[in-house]
C-alpha positions as CSV (number, residue, x, y, z in Angstrom):
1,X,9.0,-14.7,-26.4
2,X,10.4,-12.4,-23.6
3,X,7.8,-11.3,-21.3
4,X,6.9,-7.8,-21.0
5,X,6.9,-7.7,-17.7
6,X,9.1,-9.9,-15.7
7,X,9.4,-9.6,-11.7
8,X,11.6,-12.2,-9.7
9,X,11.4,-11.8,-5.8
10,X,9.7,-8.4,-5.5
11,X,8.9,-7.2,-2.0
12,X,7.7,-3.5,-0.4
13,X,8.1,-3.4,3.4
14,X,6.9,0.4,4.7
15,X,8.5,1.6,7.7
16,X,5.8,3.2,10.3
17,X,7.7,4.6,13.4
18,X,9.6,0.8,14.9
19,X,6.8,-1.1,13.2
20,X,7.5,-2.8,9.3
21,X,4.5,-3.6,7.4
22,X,5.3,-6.4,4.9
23,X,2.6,-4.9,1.9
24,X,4.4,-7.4,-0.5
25,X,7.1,-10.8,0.7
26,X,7.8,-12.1,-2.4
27,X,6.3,-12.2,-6.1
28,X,7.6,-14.0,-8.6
29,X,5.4,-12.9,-12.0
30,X,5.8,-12.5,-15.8
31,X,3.3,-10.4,-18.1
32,X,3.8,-11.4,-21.7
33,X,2.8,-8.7,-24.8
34,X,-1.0,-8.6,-25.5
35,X,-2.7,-10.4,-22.4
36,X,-5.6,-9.2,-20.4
37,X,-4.6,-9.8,-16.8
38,X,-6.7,-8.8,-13.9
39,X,-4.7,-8.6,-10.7
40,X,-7.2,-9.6,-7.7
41,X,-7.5,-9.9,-3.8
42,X,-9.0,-8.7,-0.8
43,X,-8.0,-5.4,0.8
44,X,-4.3,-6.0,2.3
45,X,-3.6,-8.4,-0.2
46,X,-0.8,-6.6,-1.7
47,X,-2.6,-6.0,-5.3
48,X,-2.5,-1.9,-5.0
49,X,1.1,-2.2,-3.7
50,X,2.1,-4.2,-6.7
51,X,0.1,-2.1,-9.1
52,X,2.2,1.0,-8.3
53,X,5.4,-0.8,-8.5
54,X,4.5,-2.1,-12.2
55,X,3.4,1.3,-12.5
56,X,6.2,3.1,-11.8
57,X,4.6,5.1,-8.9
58,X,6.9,3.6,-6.2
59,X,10.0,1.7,-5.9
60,X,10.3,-2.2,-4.3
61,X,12.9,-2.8,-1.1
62,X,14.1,-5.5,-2.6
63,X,13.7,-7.5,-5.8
64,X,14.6,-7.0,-9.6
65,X,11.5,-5.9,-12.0
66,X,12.3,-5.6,-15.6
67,X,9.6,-3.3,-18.1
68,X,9.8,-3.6,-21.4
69,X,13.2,-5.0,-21.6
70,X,14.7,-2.1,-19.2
71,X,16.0,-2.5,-15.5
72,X,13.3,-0.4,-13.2
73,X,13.6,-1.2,-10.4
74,X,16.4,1.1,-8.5
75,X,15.9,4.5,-11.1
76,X,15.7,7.9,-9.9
77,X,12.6,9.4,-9.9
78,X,13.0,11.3,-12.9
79,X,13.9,8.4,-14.8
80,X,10.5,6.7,-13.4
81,X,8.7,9.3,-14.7
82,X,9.9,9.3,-18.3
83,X,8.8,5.6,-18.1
84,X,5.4,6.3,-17.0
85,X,5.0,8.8,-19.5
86,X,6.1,6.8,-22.2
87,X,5.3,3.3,-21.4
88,X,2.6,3.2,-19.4
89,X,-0.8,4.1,-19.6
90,X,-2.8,5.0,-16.4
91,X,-6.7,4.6,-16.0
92,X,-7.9,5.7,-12.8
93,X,-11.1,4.8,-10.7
94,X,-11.9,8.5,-10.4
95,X,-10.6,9.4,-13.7
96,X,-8.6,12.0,-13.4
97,X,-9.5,14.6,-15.6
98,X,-8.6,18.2,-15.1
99,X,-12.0,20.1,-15.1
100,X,-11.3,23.0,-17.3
101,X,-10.1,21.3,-20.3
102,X,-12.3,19.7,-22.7
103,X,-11.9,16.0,-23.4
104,X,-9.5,17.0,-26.2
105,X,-7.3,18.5,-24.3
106,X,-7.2,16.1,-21.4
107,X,-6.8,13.2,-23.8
108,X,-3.9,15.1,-25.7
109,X,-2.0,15.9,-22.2
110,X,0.4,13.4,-22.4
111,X,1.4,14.2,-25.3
112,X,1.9,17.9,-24.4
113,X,4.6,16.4,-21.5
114,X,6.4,14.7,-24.9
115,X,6.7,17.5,-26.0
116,X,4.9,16.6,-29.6
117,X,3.6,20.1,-31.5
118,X,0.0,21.1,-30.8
119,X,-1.6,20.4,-34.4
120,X,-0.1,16.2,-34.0
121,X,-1.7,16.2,-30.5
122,X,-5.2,17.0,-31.2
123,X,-4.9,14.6,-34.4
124,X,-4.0,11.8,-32.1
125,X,-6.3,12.3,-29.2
126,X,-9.3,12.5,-31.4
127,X,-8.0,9.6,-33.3
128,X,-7.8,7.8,-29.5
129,X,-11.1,8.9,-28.9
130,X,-12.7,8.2,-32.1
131,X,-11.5,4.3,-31.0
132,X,-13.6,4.9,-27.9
133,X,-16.5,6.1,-29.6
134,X,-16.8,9.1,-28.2
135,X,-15.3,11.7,-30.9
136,X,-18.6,13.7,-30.9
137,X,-17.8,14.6,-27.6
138,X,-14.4,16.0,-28.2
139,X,-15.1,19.3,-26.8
140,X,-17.4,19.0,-23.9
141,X,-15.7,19.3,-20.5
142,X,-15.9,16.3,-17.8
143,X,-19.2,18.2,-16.2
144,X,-20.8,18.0,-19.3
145,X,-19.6,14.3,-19.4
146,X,-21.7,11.6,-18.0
147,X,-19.4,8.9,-15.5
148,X,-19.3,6.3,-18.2
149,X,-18.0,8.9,-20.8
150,X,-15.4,10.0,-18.5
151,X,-13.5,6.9,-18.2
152,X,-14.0,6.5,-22.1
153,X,-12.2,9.9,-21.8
154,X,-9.4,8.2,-19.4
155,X,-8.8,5.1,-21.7
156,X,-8.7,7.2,-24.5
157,X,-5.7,9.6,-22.3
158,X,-4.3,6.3,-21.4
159,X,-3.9,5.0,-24.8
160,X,-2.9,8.4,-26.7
161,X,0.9,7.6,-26.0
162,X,1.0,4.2,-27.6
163,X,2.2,2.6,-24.4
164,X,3.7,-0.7,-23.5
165,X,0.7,-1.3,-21.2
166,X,-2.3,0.2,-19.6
167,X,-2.8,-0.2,-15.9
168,X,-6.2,0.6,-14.8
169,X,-6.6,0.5,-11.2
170,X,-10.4,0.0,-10.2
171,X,-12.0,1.1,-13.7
172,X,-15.4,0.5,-12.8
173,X,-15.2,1.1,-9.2
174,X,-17.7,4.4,-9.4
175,X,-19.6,2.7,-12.1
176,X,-23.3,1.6,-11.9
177,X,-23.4,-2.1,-12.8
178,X,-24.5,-1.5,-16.8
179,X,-21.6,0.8,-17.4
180,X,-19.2,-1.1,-16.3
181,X,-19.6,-3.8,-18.3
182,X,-19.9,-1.7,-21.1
183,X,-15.9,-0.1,-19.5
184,X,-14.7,-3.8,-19.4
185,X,-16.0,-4.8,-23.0
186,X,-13.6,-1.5,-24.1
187,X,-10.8,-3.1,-22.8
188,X,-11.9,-6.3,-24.4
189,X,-12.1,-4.6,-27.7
190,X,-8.2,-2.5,-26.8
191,X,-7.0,-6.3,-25.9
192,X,-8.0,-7.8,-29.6
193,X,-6.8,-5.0,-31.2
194,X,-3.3,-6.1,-29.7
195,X,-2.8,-4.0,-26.3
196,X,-1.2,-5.2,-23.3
197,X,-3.9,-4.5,-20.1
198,X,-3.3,-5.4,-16.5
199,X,-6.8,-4.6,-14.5
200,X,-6.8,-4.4,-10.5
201,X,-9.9,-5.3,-9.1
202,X,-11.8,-6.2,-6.1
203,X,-14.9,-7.4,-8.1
204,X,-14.8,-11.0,-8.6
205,X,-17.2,-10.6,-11.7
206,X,-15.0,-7.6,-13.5
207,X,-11.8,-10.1,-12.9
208,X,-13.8,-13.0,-14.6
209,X,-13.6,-10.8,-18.0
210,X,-9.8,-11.0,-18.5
211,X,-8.4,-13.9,-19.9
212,X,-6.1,-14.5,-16.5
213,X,-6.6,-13.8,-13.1
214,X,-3.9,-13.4,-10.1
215,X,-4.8,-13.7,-6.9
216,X,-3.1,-12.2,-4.5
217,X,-2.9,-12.8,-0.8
218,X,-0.7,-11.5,1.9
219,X,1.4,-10.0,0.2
220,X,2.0,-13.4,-1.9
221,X,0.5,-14.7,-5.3
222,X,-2.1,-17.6,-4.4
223,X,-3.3,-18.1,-7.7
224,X,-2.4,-17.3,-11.3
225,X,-4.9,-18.8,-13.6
226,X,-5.0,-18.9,-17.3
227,X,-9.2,-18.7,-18.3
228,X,-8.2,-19.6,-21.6
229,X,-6.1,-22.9,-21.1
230,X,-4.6,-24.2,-17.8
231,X,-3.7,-23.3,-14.6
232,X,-0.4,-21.5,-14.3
233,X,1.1,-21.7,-11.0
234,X,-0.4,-21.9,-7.2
């Protein structure tokens, strides 16, 4: 099986005036279709850095990084964002949702950038967010939305494009204990039913629900560990 994700030598130095901050040296990392990694390390490590490259949201400075079968890693940026629109989707720690739409319409967005007609969008998002329990809320806005409901909102705008994988960066991070676990069992459920979900996390406990956890350190991997079987690589 090909991996989903494969990345061979991938490193992000950022220029500041004469200084050059190393934010990743050298990661060596494949993602295969339906696993539930959670991408972990202190802050520094590198993890946020190499969330934005598999996101799409920056390019490496060196490094090849192959998505979905497809060559990313030196596109133009227009070409970067017809791959985030279409292959990834994004959940956010602060959720992202634009305040004058109704969870509908902020779950069918994505859709509108596709360009698919009006009446296929709002049958898809409140399919999306029927699957996040949370269809009798179609129409409330995020202020009428409690914290916990507004990331159900986000996984549900994440998922409505049938991407290759969902990248949640810090889904719980504004979430009282309770409702994150309840955020993380979500992605549990999305994981069975056959998606593809890389989670970056600081929380130790949040990490120990995905099935493998890398470990990131100065800019390197330290550990890559499969929960379910044996250890990968150190």
């Amino acid at each position: 099986m090909n991996p989903i994700i494969s990345i061979r030598d991938l490193g992000k130095t950022y220029k500041m005036g004469t200084l050059e901050v190393h934010a990743l040296k050298s990661i060596d990392l494949d993602i295969y279709k339906n696993e539930f990694v959670a991408l972990i390390g202190p802050s520094g490590s590198g993890k946020s850095t190499l969330m934005n490259l598999i996101g799409c949201l920056d390019t490496p400075t060196k490094g090849d990084f192959i998505l979905n079968g497809m060559a990313v890693s030196n596109l133009e940026d227009s070409e970067l964002a017809e791959i985030r629109n279409k292959q990834i989707g994004f959940v956010f720690q602060t959720f992202n949702l634009l305040p004058r739409l109704t969870a509908l319409d902020n779950v069918a967005l994505p859709l509108v950038y596709a360009g698919v007609p009006k009446h296929l969008r709002s049958e898809k998002a409140l399919k999306v967010l029927e699957q996040v329990g949370l269809a009798d809320r179609a129409h409330h806005k995020p202020n009428e939305l409690s914290g916990g409901e507004s990331q159900r909102v986000a996984i549900a705008r994440a998922l409505v494009n049938d991407p290759a994988i969902i990248l949640a960066d810090e889904p719980t991070g504004n979430l009282d204990s309770k409702t994150s676990y309840e955020i993380i069992a979500i992605f549990k459920q999305l994981h069975l039913a056959g998606n593809t979900i890389i989670l970056v996390t600081h929380e130790a406990d949040i990490a120990e629900r995905a099935e493998r956890i890398v470990k990131l350190i100065d800019g390197l991997i330290e550990s890559d560990i499969n929960r379910v079987g044996s250890k990968l690589t150190i």
